[in-house]
N, C-alpha and C positions, 0 to 999 in steps of 0.2 A: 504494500500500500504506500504510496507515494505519500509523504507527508509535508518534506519540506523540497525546497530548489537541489538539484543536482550538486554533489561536492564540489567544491573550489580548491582554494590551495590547501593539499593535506597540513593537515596540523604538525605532525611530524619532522615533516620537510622545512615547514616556514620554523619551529623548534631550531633545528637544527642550525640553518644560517642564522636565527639569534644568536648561537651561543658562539659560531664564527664571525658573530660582530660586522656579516654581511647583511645587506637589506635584500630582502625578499623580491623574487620576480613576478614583472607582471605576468597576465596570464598569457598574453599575445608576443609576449616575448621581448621586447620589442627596445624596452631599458628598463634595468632595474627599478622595483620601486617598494616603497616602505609602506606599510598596513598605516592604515589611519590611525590614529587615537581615537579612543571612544570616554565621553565621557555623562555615563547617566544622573541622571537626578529626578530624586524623587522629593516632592515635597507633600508631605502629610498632609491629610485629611482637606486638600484642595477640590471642592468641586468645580467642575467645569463653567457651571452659567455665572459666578462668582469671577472670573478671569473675563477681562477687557475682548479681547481676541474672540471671546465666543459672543461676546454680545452683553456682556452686563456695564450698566452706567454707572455705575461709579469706577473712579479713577485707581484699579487697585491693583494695577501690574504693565505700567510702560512698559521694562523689561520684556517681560514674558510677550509683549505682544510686537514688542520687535524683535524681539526670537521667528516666533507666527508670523512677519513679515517678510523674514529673511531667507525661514525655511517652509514645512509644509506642516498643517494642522490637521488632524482627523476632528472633524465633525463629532464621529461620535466613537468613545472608547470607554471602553464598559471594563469595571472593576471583577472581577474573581472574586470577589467578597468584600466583605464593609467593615473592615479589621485588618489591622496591618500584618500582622505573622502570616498567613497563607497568601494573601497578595502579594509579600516581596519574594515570599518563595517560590511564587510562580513566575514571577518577571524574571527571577535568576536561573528559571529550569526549563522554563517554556509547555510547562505540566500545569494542566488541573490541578487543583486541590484532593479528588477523588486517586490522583496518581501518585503523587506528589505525599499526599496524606496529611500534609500540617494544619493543623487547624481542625484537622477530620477525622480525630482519633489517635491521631501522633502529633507530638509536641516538637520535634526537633525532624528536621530535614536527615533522610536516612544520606550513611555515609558515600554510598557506592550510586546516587543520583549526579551526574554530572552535570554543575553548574555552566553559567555564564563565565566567571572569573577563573573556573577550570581549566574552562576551554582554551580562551583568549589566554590564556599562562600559558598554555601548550604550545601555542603559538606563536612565544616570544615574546608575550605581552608583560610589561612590569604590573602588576595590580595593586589597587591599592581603595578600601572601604573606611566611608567615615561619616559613622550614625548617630543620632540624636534619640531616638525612642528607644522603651525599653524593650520592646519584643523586635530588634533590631540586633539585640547582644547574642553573641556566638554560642554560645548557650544552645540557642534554638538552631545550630548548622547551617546558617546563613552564611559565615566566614570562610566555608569551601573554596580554597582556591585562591583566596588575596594572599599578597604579600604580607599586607599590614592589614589589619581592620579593626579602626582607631575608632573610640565610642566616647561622644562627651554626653554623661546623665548626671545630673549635679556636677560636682568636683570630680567625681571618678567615676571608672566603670563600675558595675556590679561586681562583687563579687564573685568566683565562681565557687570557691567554698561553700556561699549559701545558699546556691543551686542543689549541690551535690548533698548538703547534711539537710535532712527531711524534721528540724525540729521547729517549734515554736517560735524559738530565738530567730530563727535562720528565715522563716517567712516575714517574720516583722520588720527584719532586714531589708528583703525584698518589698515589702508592701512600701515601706518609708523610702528606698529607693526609686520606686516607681512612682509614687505622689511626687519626689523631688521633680522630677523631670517633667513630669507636667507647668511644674513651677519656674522651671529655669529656661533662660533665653538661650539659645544656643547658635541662631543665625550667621551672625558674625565670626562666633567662632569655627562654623565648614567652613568658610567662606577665606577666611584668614589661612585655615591650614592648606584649604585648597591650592591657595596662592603662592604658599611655602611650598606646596608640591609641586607646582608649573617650576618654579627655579630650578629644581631639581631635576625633576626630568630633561626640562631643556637641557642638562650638562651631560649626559651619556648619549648622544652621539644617535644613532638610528633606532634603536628599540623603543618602541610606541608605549602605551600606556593605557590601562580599562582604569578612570577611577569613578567612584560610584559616590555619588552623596544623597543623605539624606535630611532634609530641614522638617524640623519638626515643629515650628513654633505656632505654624498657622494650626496646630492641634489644641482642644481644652489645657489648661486655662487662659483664656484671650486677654494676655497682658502684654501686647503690645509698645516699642517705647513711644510714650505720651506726644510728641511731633507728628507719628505717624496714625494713630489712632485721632487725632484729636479733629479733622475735618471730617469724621465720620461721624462722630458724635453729636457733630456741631450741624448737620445738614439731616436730624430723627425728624423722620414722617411722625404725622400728631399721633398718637394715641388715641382711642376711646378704653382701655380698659389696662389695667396691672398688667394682664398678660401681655397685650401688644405691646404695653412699653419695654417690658423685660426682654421681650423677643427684639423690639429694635434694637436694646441697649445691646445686646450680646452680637447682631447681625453686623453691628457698627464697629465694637468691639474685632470679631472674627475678619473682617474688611480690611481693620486697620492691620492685624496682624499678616494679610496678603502682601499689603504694599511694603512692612516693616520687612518679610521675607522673598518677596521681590528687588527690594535694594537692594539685599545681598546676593541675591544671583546673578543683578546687574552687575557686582564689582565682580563679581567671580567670569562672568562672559566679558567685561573690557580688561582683565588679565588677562584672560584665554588672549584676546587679539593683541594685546598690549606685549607680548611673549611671542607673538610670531606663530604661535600654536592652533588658533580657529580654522587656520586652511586645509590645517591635515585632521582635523576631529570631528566624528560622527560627535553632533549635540542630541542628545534627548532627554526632554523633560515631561513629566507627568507625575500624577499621585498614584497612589494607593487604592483611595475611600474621599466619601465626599461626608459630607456631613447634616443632620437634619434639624430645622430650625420651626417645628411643631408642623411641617406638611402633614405629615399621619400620625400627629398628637405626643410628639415626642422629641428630644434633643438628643444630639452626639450622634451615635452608629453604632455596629456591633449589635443590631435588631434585628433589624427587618431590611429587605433589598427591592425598595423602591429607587427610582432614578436619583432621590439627592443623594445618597448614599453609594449612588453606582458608576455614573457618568463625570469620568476624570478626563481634566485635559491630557492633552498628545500631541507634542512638537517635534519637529525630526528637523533637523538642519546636517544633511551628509554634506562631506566638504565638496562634491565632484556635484552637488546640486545644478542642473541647467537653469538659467536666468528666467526663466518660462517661468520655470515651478517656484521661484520664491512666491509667497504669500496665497500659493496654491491653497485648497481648502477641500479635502480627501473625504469622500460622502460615505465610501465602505466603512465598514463596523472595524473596529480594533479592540483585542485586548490582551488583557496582560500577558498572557500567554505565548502572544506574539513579538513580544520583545526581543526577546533572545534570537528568536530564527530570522528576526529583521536584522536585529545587529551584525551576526554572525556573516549576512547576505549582502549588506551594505558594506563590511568589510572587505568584503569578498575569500571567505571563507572557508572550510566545511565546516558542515552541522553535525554533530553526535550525532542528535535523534536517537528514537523516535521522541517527536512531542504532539501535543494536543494544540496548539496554535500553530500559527503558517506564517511563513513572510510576511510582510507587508511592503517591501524594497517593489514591488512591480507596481502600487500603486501610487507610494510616493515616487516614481516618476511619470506618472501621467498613464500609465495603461491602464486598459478597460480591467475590472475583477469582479468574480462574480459575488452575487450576496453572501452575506456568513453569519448564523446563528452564533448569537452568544449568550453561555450560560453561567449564571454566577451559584456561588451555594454559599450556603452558611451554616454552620452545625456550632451548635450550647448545649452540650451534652450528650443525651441518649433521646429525649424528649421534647428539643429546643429545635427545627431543622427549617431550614427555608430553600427555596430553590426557583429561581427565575427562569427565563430565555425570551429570549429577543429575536425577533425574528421578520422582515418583512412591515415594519412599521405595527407590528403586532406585541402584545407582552404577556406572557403564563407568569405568574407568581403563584406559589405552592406553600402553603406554610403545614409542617408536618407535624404538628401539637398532641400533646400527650391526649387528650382525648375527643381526637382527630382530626382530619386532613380539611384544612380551608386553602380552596380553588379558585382562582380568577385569575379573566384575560380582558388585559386592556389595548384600547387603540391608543395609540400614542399620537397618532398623526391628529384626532380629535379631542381628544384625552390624556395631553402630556404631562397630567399632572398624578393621574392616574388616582381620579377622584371619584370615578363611576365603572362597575367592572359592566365588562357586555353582557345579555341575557340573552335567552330566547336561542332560536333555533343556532343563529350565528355563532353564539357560545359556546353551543355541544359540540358545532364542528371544529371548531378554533381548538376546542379540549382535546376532541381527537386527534385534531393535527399535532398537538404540540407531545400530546402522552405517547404518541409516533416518533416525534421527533426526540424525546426525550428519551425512549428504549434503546434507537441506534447511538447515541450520546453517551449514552452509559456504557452500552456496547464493545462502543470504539473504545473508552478512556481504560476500559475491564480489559481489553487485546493490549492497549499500552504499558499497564501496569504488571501484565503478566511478563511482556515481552521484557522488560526491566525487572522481573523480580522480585518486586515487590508486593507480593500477595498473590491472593487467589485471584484471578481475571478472567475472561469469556475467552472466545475464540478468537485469535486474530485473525483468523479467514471466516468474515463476517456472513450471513445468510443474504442472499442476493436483495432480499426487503429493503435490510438496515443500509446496506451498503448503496442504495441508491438514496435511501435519505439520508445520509452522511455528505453525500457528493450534491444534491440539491442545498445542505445547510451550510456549504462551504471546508467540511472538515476534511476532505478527498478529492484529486483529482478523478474525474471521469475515465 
């Protein structure tokens, strides 16, 4: 089953002239040349209609949207989950959650899944991780494959002692580490190190460089510094009641902490060019998780997977971008999954695989692709479970409750808010399609998981049904 683009440069081979201090050949032959740098970011709990570039009015990321100017935007890019630990572990594996398993029953990234930062190391890449949240810490097997992966939570990283000893002492530890960090600013400081890392790297010579950052401050608690918060506060829609005011206060609040964590991704991208280094690095930027500010009666995430929760921005700026395609704006689905196999593709690389996401490299340069269902999930326990998919301007949300299953499909295209689910005849067929398209979904991700080992799995040579609604939902070529 074809999953990803054809192999590029072996890993091995491009390894090899690393360590001879040679630069890698093109593919054409034609004169040597050096893999890009890659350099991802991920900024926490950023929803998309919140960011300028998609459309929101207030002023709350020049940056980012001269990023989206310069390079190409997805329209729409759907989260993996509404919680950061199975989301970044899927941006680093190019897995489901269902493969993948974090978040789904296992708490740490199994050892023998090979990463993004695996890869590109294989490849002669320098690596190099540096996070701000606490389900960010190596701990959870997220560190596969960096060189360094540097964690600022309060003053220090977590402990790993108090991971490993299972007592009271040792959780309160944790708990009060984890509340730090919600409390602590940490923007400036990726942002600065990052900076110290461009100097460095520019001093060795041809070996490229994967670094991956993570901003966490646009996350709870929205304590912004007071410059950047304060024309948000200053410009609150009236009130009629307690609640609207608290919801403004915090919307303004959460606003101000975009622009606060957009400044610092602007210094971090006029290093990058100020270094000499923006020509040769795949840019990409996006979140996790978005966040809810009482759409379906409630704040934060980690609940339910409604779209503020789901729909993260998606910047790509490769440095070999045609002038056509800057400020391009990319209508196919994206998601997290697709990270890896796009970066890998835009490096021009090979892909491990197998994964459950596909490139995206053929549509950020302007070719036709076909539609792609996306499904996100969410699991709290044994009793807790949610399950969306996306499909065709269509939406199935599934909520699996301990005493039972609540069903609905929404139109997005008249209903994007996802306020009224459909009824009537239209509904039962929408349910069938999607509880169809949902069986070959599982299917596939059960042939993935088996093919890697990790559990029990279905057939990889799928039943001729499934395998045509895999290749109608985007998961297969034809």
């Amino acid at each position: 089953m074809p999953l990803v683009p054809a192999p590029r440069r072996p890993l091995a081979v491009l390894g090899a002239l690393a360590l001879a201090g040679l630069p890698a050949c093109s593919r054409d032959g034609d004169a040597p040349t050096r893999p890009p740098n890659v350099l991802l970011i991920s900024i926490d709990t950023l929803r998309a209609d919140h960011v300028g570039a998609y459309g929101y009015g207030r002023d709350t990321s020049p940056n980012l949207d001269a990023l989206a100017a310069d390079g190409v935007r997805f329209e729409e890019a759907v989260a993996e989950s509404s919680w950061t630990l199975p989301t970044h572990a899927t941006m680093f594996t190019g897995l489901g959650q269902s493969v993948h398993g974090v978040g789904y029953g296992r708490s740490r990234l199994d050892g023998s899944v090979t990463t993004l930062a695996e890869t590109l190391s294989a490849a002669g890449y320098r690596t190099k991780g540096v996070w701000t949240g606490p389900f960010l810490h190596s701990f959870f097997g997220l560190d596969q494959g960096f060189d360094e992966y540097l964690g600022f939570v309060g003053e220090t990283c977590y402990d790993q002692e108090a991971f490993d000893v299972d007592d009271e002492s040792s959780r309160e530890e944790i708990k009060e580490t984890h509340d730090a960090s919600h409390r602590t600013i940490t923007s400036a400081d990726v942002t600065d190190e990052a900076l110290r890392y461009f100097g460095e790297v520019g001093e060795v010579g041809d070996a490229p460089f994967f670094l991956f950052l993570h901003y966490f401050d646009v996350h709870a608690d929205y304590i912004p510094a007071e410059e950047f918060v304060a024309p948000f506060l200053a410009d609150l829609p009236e009130a009629t009641n307690e609640v609207e005011a608290k919801r403004n206060d915090l919307l303004a609040r959460y606003d101000g902490e975009i622009r606060w964590t957009d400044h610092h991704v602007g210094r971090l991208l006029d290093g990058l060019a100020e270094r000499g280094l923006a020509d040769d690095t795949i840019v990409v930027v996006t979140s996790d998780h978005g966040e809810e500010f009482l759409e379906h009666g409630r704040y934060g995430h980690n609940a339910t997977l409604y779209d503020e929760v789901l729909l993260v921005p998606l910047i790509v700026r490769p440095p070999d971008l045609a002038d056509a395609r800057r400020g391009a704006v990319v209508e196919a689905t994206a998601r997290h999954a697709d990270l890896m196999p796009t970066i890998l593709e835009l490096a021009d690389l090979e892909a491990p695989g197998p994964f459950t996401g596909s490139s995206l490299a053929a549509a950020i340069r302007g070719e036709r692709t076909e539609p792609r269902a996306a499904v996100s999930r969410l699991r709290l326990g044994e009793t807790y479970a949610w399950t969306a998919v996306r499909f065709h301007g269509k939406k199935l949300v599934r909520k699996e409750l301990a005493d039972g299953d609540d069903v609905a499909v929404f139109d997005l295209e008249t209903d994007p808010a996802e306020r009224t689910p459909l009824a009537g005849d239209d509904a039962v067929t929408l349910l069938e399609r999607f509880s169809e398209q949902l069986e070959a979904i599982d299917a596939f991700e059960a042939g993935v998981r088996a093919r890697l080992g990790l559990g029990e799995g279905g057939d990889v040579d799928l039943p001729p049904h499934l395998r045509r609604a895999l290749e109608e939902l985007g998961y297969l070529e034809g």
